[in-house]
N, C-alpha and C positions, 0 to 999 in steps of 0.2 A: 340568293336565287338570281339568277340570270334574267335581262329584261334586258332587251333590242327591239330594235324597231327599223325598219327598213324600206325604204321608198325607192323605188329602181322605174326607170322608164331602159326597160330595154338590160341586155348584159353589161355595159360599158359605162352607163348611168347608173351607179348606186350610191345610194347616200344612205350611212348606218348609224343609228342616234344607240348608242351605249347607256342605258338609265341604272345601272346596277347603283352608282353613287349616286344615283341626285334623289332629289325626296317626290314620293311618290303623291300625284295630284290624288286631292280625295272624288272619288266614281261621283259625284253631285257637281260637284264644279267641271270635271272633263264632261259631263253630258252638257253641260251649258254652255263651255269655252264650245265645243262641237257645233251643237245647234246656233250659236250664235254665229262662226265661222259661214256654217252652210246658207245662215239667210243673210248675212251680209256680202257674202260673193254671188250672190244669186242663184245656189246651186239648185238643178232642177234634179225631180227622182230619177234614176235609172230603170227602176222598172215600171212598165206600162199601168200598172195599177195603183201607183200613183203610193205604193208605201216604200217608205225610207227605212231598211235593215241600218242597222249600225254598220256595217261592210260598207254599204251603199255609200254609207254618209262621210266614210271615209274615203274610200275611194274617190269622190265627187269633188272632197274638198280639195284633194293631193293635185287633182287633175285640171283644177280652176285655179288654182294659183302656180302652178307651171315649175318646172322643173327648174327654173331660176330659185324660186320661192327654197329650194334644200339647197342649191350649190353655192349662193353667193355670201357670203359671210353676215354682212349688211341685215338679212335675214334671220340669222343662227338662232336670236332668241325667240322668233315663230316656231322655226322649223321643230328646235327643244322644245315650246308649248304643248306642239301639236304630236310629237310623240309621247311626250308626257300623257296626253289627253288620249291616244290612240289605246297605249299601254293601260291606262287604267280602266277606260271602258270594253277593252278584251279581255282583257284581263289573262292570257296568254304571254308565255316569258320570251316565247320572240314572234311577231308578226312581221311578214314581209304582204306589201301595199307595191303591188305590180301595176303600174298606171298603164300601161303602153300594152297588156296584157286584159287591163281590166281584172283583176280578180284579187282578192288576200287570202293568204295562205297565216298559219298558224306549223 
């Protein structure tokens, strides 16, 4: 089955993590590598009522640690974490994480 993941700020910025070979994180661990991500960067909610969708929490994360965080190599074994973690808590074969757009798509 097909498993991508994709973080773009814009047309010209994309960064695409390919998981079809690597081994899939089990859904208990990516909700915790996540939540852990989101309180250690300080991420705030996006929406005004103060609840964090899994979207959200994604999005939040992608967008606090900056588009250095997928392009520079130095990074790669984050960058793979956090699609690893993206993909198993969607659990959708490809999600695209639009930062610059604010939205995920499936």
């Amino acid at each position: 089955m097909r498993s991508q993941v994709i973080v773009s700020w814009g047309e010209t910025q994309r960064y695409t993590f390919d998981l079809e070979e690597v081994q899939p994180m089990p859904h208990d661990v990516a909700r915790s590598w996540l939540d852990q991500q989101f309180n250690d960067l300080g991420c705030e909610p996006i929406r005004l009522t103060g609840k964090v969708l899994l979207a959200d929490k994604v999005l939040a994360i992608a967008q606090a640690v900056g588009e250095n965080r997928f392009a520079d190599a130095a990074y790669r074994p984050w960058a793979q974490a956090f699609a690893r973690a993206v993909s198993a808590m969607l659990a959708k074969p490809v999600v695209h994480i639009d930062v610059k757009a604010l939205t995920v798509s499936y």
